[in-house]
DSSP file (Angstrom, degrees, kcal/mol; ACC not computed):
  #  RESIDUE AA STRUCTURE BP1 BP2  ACC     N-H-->O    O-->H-N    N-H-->O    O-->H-N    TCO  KAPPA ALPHA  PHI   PSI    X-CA   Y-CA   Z-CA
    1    1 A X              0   0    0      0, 0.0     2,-0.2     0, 0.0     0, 0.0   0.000 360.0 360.0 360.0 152.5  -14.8    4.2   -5.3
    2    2 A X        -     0   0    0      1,-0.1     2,-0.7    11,-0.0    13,-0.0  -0.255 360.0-117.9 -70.4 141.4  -12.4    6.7   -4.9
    3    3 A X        -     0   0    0     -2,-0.2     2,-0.6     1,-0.1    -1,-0.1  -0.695  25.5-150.0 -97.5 145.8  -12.5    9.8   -3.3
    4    4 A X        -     0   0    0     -2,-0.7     2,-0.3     9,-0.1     9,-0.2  -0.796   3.8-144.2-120.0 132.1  -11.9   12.3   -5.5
    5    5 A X  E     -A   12   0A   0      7,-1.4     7,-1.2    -2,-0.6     2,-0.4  -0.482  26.6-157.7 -94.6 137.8  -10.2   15.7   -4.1
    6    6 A X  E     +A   11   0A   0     -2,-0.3     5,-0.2     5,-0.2     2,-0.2  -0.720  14.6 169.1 -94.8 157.1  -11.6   19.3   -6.0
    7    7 A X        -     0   0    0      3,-2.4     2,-0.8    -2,-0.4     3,-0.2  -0.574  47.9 -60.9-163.3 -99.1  -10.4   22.3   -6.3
    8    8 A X  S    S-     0   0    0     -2,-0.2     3,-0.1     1,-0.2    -2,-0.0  -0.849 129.8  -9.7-137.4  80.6  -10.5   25.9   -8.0
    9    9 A X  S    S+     0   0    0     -2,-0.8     2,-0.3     1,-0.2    -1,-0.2   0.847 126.4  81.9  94.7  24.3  -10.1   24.6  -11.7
   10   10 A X        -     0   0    0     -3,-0.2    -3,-2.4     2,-0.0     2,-0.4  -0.980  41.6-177.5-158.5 140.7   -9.2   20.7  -10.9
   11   11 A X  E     +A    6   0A   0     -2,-0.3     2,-0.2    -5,-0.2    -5,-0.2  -0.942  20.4 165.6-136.0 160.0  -10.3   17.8  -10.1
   12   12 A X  E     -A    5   0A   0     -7,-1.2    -7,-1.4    -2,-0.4     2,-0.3  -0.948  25.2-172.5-168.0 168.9   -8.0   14.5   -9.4
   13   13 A X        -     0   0    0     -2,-0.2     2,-0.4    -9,-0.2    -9,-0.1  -0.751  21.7-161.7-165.0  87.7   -8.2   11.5   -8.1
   14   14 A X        +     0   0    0     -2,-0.3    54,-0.9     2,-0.0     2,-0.3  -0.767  14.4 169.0-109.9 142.6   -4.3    9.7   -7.7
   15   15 A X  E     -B   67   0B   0     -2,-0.4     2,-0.3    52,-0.2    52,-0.2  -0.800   8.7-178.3-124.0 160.2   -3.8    5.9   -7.3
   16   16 A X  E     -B   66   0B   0     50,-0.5    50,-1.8    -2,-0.3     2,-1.0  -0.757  11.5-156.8-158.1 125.1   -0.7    3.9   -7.4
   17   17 A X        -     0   0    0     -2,-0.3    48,-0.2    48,-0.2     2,-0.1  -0.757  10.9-169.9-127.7 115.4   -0.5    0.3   -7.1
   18   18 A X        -     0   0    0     -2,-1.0    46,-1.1    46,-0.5     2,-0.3  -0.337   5.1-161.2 -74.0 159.9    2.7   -0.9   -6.1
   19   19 A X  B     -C   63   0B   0     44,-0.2     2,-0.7    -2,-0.1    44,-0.3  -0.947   7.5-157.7-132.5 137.8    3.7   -4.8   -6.1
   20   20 A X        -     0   0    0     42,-3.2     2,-0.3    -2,-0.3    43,-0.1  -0.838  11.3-176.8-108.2 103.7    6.6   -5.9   -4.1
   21   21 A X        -     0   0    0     -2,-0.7     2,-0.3    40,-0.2    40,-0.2  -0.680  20.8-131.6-103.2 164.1    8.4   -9.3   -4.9
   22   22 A X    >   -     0   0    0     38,-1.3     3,-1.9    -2,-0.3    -1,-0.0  -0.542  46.0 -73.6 -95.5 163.0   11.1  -10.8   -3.2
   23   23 A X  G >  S-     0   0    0     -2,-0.3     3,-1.6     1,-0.2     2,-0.7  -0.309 115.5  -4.3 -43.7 158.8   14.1  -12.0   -5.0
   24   24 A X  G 3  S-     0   0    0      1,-0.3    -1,-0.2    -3,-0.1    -3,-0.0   0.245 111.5 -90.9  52.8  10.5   13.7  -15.1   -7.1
   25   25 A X  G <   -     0   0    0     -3,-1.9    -1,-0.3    -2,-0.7     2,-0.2   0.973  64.0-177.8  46.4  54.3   10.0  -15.3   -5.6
   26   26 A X    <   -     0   0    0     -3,-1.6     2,-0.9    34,-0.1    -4,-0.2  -0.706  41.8-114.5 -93.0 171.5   11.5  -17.4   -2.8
   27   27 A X  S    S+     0   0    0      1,-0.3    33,-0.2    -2,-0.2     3,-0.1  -0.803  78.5 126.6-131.6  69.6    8.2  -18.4   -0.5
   28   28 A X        +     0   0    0     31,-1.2     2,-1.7    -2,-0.9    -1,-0.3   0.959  40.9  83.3-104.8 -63.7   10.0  -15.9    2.8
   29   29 A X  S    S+     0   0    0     30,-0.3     2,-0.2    -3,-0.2    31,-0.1  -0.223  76.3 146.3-143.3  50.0    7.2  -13.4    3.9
   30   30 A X    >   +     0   0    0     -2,-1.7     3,-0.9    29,-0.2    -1,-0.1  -0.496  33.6   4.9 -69.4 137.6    5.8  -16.5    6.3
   31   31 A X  T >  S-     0   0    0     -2,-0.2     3,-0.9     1,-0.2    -2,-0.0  -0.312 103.9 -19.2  98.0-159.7    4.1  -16.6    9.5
   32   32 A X  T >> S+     0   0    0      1,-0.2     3,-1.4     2,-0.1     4,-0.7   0.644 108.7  84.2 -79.7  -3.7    2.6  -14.1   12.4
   33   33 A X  H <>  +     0   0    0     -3,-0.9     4,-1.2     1,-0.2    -1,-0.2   0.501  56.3  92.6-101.2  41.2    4.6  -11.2   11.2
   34   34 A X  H <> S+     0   0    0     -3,-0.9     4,-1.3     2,-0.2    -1,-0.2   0.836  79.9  55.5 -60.1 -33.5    2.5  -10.3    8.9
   35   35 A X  H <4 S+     0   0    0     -3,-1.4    -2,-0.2     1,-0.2    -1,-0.2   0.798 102.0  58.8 -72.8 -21.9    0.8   -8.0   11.2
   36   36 A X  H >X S+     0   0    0     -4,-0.7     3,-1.8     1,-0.2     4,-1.6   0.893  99.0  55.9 -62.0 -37.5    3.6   -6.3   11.9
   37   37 A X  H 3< S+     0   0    0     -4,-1.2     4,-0.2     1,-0.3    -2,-0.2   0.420 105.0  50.9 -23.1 -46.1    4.3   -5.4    8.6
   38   38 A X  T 3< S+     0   0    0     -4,-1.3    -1,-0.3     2,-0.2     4,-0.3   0.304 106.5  54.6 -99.7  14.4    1.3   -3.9    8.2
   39   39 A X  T X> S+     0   0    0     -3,-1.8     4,-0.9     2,-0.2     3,-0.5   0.931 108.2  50.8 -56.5 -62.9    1.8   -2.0   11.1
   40   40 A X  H 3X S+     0   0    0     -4,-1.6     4,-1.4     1,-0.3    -2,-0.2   0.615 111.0  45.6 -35.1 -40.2    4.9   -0.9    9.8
   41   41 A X  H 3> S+     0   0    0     -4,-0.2     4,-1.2     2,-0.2    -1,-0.3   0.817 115.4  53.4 -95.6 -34.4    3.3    0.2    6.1
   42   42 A X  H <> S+     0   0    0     -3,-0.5     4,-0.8    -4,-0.3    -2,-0.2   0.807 104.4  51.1 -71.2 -33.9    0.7    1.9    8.1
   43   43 A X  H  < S+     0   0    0     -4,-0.9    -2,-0.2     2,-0.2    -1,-0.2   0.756 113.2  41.1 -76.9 -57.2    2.9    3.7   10.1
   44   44 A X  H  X S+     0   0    0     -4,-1.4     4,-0.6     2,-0.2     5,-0.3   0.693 111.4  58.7 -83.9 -30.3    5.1    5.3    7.2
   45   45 A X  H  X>S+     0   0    0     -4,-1.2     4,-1.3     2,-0.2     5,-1.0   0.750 103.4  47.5 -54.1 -39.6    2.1    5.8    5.5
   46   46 A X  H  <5S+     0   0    0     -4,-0.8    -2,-0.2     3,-0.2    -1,-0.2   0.724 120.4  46.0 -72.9 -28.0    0.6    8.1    8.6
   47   47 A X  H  45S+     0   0    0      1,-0.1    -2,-0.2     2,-0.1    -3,-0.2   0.546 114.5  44.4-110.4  -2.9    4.3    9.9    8.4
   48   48 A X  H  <5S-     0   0    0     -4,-0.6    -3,-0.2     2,-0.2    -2,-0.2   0.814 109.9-121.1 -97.4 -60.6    4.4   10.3    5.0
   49   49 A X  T  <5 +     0   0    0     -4,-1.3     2,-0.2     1,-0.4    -3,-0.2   0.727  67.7 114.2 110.6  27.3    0.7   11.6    4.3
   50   50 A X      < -     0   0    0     -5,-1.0    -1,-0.4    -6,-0.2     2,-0.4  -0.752  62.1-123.7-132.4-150.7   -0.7    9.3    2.2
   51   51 A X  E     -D   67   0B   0     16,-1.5    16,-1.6    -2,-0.2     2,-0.6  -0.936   9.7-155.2-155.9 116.6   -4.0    6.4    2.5
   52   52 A X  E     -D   66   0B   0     -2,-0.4    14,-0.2    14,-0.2     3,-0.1  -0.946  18.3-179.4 -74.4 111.7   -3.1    2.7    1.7
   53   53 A X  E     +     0   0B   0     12,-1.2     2,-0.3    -2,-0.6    13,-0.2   0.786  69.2  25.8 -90.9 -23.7   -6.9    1.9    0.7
   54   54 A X  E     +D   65   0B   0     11,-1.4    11,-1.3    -3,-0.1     2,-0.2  -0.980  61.6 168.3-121.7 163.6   -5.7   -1.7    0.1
   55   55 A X  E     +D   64   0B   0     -2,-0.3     2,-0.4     9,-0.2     9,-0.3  -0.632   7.9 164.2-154.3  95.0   -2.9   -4.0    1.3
   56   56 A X  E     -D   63   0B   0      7,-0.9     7,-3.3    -2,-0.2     2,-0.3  -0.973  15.2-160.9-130.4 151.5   -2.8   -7.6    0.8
   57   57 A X  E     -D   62   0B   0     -2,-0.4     2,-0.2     5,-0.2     5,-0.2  -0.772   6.9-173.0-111.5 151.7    0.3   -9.9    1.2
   58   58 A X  E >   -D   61   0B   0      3,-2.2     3,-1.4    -2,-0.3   -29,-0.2  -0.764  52.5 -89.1-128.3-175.7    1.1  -13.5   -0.2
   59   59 A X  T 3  S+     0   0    0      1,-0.3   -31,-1.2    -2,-0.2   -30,-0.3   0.358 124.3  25.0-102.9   0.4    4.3  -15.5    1.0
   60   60 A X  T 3  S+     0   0    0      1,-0.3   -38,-1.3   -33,-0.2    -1,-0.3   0.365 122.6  34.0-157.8  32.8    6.6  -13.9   -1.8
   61   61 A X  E <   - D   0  58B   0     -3,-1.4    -3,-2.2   -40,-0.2     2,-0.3  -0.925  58.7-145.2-154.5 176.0    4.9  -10.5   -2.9
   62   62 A X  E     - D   0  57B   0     -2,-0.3   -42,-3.2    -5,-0.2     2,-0.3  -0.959   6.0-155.3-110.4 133.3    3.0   -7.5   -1.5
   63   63 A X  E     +CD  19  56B   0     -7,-3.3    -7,-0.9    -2,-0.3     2,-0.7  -0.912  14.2 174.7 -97.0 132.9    0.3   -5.3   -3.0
   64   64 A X  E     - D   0  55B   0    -46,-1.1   -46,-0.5    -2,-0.3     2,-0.4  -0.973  14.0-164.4-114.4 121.9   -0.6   -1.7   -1.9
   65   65 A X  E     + D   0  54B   0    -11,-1.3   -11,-1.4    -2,-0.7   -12,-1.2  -0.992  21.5 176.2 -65.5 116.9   -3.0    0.8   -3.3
   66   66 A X  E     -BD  16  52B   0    -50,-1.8   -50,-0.5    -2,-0.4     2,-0.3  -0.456  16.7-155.2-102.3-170.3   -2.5    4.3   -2.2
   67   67 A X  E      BD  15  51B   0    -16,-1.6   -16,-1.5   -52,-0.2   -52,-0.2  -0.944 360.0 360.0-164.9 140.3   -3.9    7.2   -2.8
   68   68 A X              0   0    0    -54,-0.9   -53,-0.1    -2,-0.3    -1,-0.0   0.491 360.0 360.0 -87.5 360.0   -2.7   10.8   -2.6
């Protein structure tokens, strides 16, 4: 479940779920760097200020949840 942020006349809750494909859903996004990757998305995520609550990759798209 989400956590859901209050405040003085609000409540809100924000999601977005991106998908990332590669061109022409060629079969690229192989191998051990996947972990970098999600270093990488963690990383910008930490500098940015918002929560990937999910992240899974297949070998030609990515999915993210965030939350604000």
């Amino acid at each position: 479940m989400a956590e859901v942020k209050q405040g003085r006349g609000y409540v809100y809750s924000i999601q977005y779920h991106i998908v990332w494909c590669v061109k022409y859903r060629h079969k690229v996004l192989l191998g051990d760097s996947d972990n970098k990757r999600k270093e990488i998305r963690n990383q910008i995520a930490t500098d940015n200020g918002f929560t990937i609550s999910e992240m899974e990759s297949d070998c030609d798209h990515v999915h993210l949840l965030i939350r604000l």
